[in-house]
N, C-alpha and C positions, 0 to 999 in steps of 0.2 A: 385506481391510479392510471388506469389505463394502458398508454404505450408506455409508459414507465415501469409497470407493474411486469408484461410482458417483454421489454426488453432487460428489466433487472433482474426478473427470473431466472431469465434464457443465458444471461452473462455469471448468476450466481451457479446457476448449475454447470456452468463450465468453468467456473473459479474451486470450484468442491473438488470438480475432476481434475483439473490439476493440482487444487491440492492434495488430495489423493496420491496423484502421481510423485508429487512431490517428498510428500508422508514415506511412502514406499525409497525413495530416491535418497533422502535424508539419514531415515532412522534405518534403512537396511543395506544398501547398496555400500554409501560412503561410511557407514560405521564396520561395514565386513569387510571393505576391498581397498579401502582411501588413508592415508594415514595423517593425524589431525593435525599436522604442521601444513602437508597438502590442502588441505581443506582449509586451511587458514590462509594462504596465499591465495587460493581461487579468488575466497569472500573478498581480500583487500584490494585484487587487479578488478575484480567486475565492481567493487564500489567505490573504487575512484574514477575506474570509467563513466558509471553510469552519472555521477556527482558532475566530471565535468561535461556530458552528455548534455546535462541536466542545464549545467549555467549557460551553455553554448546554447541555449537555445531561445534565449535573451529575452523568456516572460512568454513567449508566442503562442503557447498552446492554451495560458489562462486568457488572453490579451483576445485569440480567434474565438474562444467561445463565448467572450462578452462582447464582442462586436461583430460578428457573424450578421448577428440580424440586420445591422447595417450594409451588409454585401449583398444580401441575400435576393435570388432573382428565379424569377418563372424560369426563364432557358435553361437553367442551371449552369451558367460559366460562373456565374455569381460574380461578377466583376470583377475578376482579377484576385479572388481570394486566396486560390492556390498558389498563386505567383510569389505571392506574400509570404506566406507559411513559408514556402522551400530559401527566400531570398535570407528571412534575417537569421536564422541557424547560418548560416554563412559566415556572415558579420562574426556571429558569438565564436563562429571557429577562431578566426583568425585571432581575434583578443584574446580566448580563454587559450588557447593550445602557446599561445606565445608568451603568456603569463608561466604557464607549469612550465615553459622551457627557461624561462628566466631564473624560478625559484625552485629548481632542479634538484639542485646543492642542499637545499633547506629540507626538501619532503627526502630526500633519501637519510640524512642527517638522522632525522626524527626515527626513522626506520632500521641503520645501520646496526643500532646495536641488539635487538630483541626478536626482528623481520628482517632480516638483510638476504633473505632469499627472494625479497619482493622487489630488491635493487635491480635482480637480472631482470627480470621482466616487466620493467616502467616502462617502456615506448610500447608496451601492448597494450594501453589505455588508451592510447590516441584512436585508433583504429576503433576501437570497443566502444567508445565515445559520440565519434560520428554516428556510426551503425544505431546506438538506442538511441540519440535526440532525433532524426529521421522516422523510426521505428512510432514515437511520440508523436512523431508532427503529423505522418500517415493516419493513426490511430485518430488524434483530433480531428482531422477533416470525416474521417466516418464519424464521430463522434457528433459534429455537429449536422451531420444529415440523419443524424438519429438511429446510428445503425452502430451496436456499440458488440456485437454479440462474436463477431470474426477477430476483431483487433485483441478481445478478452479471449477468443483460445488460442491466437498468436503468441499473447504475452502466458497466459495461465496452463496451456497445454502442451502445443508445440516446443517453447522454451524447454521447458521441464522433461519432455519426451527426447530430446534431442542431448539434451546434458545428460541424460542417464545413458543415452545408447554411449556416450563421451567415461563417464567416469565406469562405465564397465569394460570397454576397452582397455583405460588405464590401469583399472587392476587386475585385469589377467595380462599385463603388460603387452597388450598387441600395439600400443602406441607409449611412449615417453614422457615424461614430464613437460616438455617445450612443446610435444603437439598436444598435450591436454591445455593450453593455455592458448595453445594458436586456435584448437577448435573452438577452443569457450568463447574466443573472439569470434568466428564463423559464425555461431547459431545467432547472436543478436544480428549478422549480415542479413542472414536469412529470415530470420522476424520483417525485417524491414523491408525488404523483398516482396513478402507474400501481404506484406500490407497496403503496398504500393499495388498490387496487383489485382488486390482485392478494391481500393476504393476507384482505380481505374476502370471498375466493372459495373461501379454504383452510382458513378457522376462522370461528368464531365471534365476532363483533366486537361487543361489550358494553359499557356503561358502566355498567352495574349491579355493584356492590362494597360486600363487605360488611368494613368496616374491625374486627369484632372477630374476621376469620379470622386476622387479622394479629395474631399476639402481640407484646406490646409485647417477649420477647427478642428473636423474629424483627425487630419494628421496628427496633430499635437495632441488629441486625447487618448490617441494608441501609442505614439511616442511614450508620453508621462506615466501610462498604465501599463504600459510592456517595461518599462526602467523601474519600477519601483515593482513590480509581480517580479523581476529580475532579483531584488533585492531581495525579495521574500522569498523565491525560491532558494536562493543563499542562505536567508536565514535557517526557512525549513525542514532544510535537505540536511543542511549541518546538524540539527536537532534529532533530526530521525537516525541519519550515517556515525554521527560522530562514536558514538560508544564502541562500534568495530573498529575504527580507524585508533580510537584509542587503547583498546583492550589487545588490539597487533602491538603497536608500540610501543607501550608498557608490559605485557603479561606475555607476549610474545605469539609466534602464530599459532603454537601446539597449544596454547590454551585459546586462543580463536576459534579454533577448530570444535572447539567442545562448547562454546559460547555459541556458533553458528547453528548447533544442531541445535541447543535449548531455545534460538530464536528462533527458528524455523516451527516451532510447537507453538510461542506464543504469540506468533503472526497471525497464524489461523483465524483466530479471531476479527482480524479487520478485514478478512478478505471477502467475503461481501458486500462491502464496504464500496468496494472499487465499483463492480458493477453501478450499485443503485447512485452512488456520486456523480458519477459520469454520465446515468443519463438526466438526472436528477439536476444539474448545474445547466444546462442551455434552459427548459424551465422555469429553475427560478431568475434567467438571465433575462428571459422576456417578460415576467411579473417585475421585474425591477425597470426595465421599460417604461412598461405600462404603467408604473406607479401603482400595481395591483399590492399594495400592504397585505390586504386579506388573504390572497392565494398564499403570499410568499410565505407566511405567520404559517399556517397552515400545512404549507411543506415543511418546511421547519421541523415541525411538531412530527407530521408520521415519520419524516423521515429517523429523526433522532430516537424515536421509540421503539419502531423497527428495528435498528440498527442495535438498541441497551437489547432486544428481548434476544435477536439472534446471537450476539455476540455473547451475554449474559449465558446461553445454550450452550454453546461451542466452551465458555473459559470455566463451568462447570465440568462439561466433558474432558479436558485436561484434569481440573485440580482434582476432580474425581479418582484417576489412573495416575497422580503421579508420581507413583512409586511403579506403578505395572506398566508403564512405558521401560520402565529401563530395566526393568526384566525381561523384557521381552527382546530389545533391540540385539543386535548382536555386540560385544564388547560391551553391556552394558555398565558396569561396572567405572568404568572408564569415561562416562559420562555421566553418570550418577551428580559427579560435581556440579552438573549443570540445572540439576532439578529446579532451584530456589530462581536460579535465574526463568527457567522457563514460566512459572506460575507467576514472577512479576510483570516477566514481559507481555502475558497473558494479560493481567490484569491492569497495564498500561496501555493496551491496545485496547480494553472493554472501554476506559476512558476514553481513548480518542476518536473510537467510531461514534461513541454517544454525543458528541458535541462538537465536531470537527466540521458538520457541514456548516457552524455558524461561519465559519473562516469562509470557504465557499459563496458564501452569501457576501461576508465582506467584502470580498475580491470581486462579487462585481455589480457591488453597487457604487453610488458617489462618494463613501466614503473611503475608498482603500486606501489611499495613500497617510489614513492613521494609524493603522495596525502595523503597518511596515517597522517599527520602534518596537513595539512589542514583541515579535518576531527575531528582531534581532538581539533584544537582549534574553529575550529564552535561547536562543542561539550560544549566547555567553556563560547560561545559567545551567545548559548542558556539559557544553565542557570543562565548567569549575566542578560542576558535579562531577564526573567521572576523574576529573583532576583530583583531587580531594578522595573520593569512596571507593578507585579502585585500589591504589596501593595498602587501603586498610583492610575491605570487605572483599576484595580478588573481582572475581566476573561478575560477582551478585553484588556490587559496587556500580557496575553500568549497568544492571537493569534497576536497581533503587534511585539510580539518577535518573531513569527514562522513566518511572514513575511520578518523582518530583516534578520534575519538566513539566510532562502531560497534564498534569493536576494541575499547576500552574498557568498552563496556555487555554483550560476546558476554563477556568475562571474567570481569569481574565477578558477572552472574548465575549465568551457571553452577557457578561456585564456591559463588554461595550456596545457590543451588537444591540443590546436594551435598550442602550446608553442614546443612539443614534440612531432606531432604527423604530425601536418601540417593539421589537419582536423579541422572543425569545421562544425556545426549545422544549421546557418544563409543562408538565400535566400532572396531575394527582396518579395517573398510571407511571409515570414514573417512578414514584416512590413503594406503588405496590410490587414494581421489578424487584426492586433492589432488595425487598422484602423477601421474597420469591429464591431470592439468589442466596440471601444470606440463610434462609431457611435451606436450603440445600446442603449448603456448608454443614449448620448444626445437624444435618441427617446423617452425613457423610460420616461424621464425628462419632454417632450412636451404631455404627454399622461395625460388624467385626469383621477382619482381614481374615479372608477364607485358607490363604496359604497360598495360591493356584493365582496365575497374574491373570490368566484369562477369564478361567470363571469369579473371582473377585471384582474385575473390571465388567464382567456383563451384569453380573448382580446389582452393583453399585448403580451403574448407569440406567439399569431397567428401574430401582425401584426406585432412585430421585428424578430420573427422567420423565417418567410416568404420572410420580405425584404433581410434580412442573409445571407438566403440561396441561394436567386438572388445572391447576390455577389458574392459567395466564390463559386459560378458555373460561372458568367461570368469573375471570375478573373481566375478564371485555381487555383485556391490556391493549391487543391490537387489533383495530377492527378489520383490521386486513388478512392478518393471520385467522383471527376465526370465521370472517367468510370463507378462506380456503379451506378451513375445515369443515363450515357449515356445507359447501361443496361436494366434500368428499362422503361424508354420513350422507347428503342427498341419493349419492350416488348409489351407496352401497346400500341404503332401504331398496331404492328404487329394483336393484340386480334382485334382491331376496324376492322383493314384491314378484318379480316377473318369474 
């Protein structure tokens, strides 16, 4: 895969190290020091922040990477590209910030009775806000000069490394609840800072633009693609957010809190995801160019097979341990409730990294402006889920609706993406995955519970890990995966030979 290959590496291996960090951050720091009503209030001030971070930034960051190649220039000023980027987060401020000031009344309403500790601290979204869609729009300009590896340990390491140095101060009380909420706002400052700082080092940073390079076709087709990727970020952001924002307001923050750590386990899974998507979308932005069907079909395929065997690894490695995660944690017991939820949201993220980058492909080919309808009524179809299944099923209510959802969005598109495009995602190694996976499970099943969370959990993992990995090398699953390995046995004959 080449520069894909070596920049999705470079950016998975620092998406591991912070989640690592994060792991550490999560199940030991805020389950010993943090108490889960806190921890509930964090989740809801940084995910409304970053939500309207997110609308404020009115499509620009999907919009610059499908149209990049049309800026794009030897000097590198790129004619006015960055002018662009920084100009319409602007715009999106002034609407989105003057909207939540309007409907004020309404989101604390919703909050007062279950989270009304999230009432004191609404105008710290503003600020937290600005800071990620900047933070984002930095990120995309490296992004699209193909340098994805600095902005992935801005957001996967440093974030993580700095909130921990934050929620360790708060519980040895060297700082108060208002400055744990005023820093939490700082470090997304400082993300966006060092990104700023960073792509100032790798390009050319200009505010000089010359607006008749811009044809007014081209105009209208980043207009019409930036308002309707706008919509879709709405939709999709609601899709992902909403089950927090509802399990605050319903179940209240102290069960948030215990919902945030079981999601924080079953993220892991799509977090190399980020990586190889990111550099993986300017790619297929130029095969869609080019009219190149072959290459696109083609990415398509590794990418999505990759993504089933990594993720398939990773959501093994939980369902494996998921009893010896919460023996281990401290307070475990206390979050035990959250187990069921962790394995679905695991198992809702194995779906959406396996077929998610059809969306990607949609977004920027000629067709986007169909899927925008379908996004929006999964949109709908998450919050009647969670409307509906948490007052019955509690927390494991909103991860069985974020299952529904996802299962429903991996169908849908891909059918359409078929539908219009004539590509799809699927190989016969796919189905040897899932084989693989589910063959893991019935191992899992025949194994006895040693007693011991630690030596239980390495037993477990070494001996279905191991038989796994036999497979998915004597099946060819991924030719990419067992040339890295044909690499490494290269190597190590090569050491003994010498």
């Amino acid at each position: 895969m080449g520069i894909v290959a070596r920049q999705s590496i470079k950016g998975s291996v620092l998406s591991y190290l912070g989640a690592f960090i994060g792991f550490v951050n999560t199940l030991f720091i805020v389950t010993a020091l943090m108490d889960n009503e806190v921890y509930g209030l964090i989740g809801v001030v940084v995910e409304a922040g970053t939500l309207l971070g997110s609308f404020s930034m009115m499509g620009i960051s999907s919009a610059g990477i499908k149209f990049f190649p049309f800026f794009k220039s030897k000097d590198g000023t790129h004619n006015g590209f960055f002018f662009y980027l920084l100009v319409v987060p602007l715009i999106g401020f002034a609407i989105f910030f003057s909207l939540a000031i309007i409907f004020k009344s309404s989101i604390i309403s919703y909050f007062s009775d279950n989270a009304s500790l999230f009432v004191d601290y609404f105008y710290w979204i503003f600020p937290l806000a600005f800071f990620f869609a900047y933070q984002s729009v930095f990120a995309t300009y490296s992004n699209v000069l193909m340098r994805v590896v600095v902005p992935r340990f801005v957001q996967e390491v440093l974030v993580r490394v700095l909130n921990m140095v934050i929620f360790v101060l708060f519980g040895f009380k060297i700082i108060n609840l208002q400055w744990l909420i005023a820093l939490q706002v700082m470090v997304y400052g400082a993300a966006m800072l060092v990104n700023l700082f960073y792509i100032s080092r790798i390009g050319k940073l200009t505010l000089k633009h010359d607006i008749s390079y811009v044809s007014p076709e081209l105009r209208r087709q980043i207009a019409r693609y930036s308002c309707y990727t706008l919509l879709a970020v709405i939709g999709s952001t609601i899709m992902i957010k909403i089950d927090t924002f509802m399990v605050g307001g319903v179940l209240g923050l102290a069960k948030l809190g215990i919902y945030r750590v079981a999601l924080f386990m079953g993220v892991i899974v799509e977090i190399p995801s980020r990586s190889l998507f990111a550099i993986a979308q300017p790619i297929a932005s130029e095969a869609i160019k080019n009219n190149d069907r072959a290459a696109l079909s083609q990415l398509l395929k590794k990418v999505s097979i990759n993504m089933l065997l990594i993720g398939s690894a990773i959501f093994l490695l939980i369902y494996l341990n998921r009893d010896n995660i919460f023996d281990l944690i401290p307070n475990g017991e206390t979050y035990r409730s959250g187990r069921n939820v962790m394995i679905f949201i695991a198992l809702a993220n194995l779906v959406n990294v396996t077929f998610m980058f059809n969306l990607y492909v949609l977004q920027l080919s000629r067709y986007y402006l169909y899927y925008l309808p379908f996004l929006l009524l999964l949109s709908a179809l998450g919050i009647a889920g969670n409307y509906f299944l948490l007052p019955v099923m509690d927390m494991t209510g909103g991860a069985l609706a974020k299952i529904i959802t996802y299962v429903f969005v991996a169908v849908v598109l891909t059918l359409f993406v078929y539908w219009k495009l004539k590509i799809h995602p699927f190989t016969i190694k796919h189905l040897y995955m899932v084989l693989v996976l589910l063959a893991g499970v019935v191992i899992d099943m025949l194994l006895p519970d040693l007693g011991n969370a630690v030596a239980d959990g390495v037993y477990r993992t070494l001996i279905v890990g191991s038989l796994g990995a036999v497979a998915v090398y004597k099946l060819n699953i991924s030719p990419d995966a067992n040339a890295i390995a044909d690499a490494m046995f290269a190597k190590i004959r090569k050491r003994k030979s010498e």
